[in-house]
C-alpha positions in Angstrom: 0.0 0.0 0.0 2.8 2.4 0.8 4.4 1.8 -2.6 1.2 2.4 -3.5 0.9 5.7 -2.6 4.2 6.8 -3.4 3.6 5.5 -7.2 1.0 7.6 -7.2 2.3 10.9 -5.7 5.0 10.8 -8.3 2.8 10.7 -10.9 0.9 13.4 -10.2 3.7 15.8 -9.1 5.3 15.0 -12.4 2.5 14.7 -15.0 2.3 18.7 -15.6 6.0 18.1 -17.4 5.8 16.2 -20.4 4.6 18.1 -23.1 4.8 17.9 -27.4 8.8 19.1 -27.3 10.1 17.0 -24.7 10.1 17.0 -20.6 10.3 20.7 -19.2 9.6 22.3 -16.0 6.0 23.5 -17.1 3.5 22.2 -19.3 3.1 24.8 -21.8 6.5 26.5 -23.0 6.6 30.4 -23.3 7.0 30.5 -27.4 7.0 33.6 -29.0 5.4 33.2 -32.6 6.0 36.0 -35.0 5.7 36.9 -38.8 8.9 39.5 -39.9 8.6 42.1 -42.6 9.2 39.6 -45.3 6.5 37.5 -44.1 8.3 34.9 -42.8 6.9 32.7 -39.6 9.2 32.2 -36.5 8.3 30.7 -33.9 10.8 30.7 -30.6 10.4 28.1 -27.7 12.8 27.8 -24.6 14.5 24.5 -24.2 13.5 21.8 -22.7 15.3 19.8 -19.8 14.7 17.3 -22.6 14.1 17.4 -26.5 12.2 14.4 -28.1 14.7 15.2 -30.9 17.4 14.9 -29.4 16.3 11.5 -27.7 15.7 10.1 -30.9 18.6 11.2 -32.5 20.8 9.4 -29.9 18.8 6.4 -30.2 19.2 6.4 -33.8 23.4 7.0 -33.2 23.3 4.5 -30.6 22.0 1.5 -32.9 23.3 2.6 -36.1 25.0 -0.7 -38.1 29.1 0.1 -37.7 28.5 2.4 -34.6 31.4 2.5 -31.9 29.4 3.0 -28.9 27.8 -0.1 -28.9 28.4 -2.0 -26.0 31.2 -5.3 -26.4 30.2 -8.1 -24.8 32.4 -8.7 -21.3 35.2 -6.7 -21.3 37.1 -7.8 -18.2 
């Protein structure tokens, strides 16, 4: 029951953080979105502790045929 409990605390103290991006300290990012004198969109965001990109980016490094960082069996 007290595992219990705690599960659930944790969820709810952290489930304001995970948003479209990535994980953040609020839900909703400050994003400034703008059109300049040519028309163009912009649209600036603050980082996020964590960027989905970059997650998947790593991943993708990580288990890419030939890549060094794989792990090599038991190294003693």
């Amino acid at each position: 029951m007290k595992h219990l409990t705690i599960l659930i605390l944790i969820t709810i103290i952290f489930s304001g953080c995970v948003n479209k991006r990535g994980i953040s300290s609020t839900y909703y990012n400050d994003c400034k979105q703008y059109y300049d004198y040519q028309g163009f969109y912009h649209n600036e965001c603050e980082k996020n502790m964590v960027e989905f990109k970059d997650v998947k980016k790593d991943v993708e490094e990580y288990f890419a045929p030939g890549s060094t960082t794989k792990p090599v069996g038991n190294v003693y």
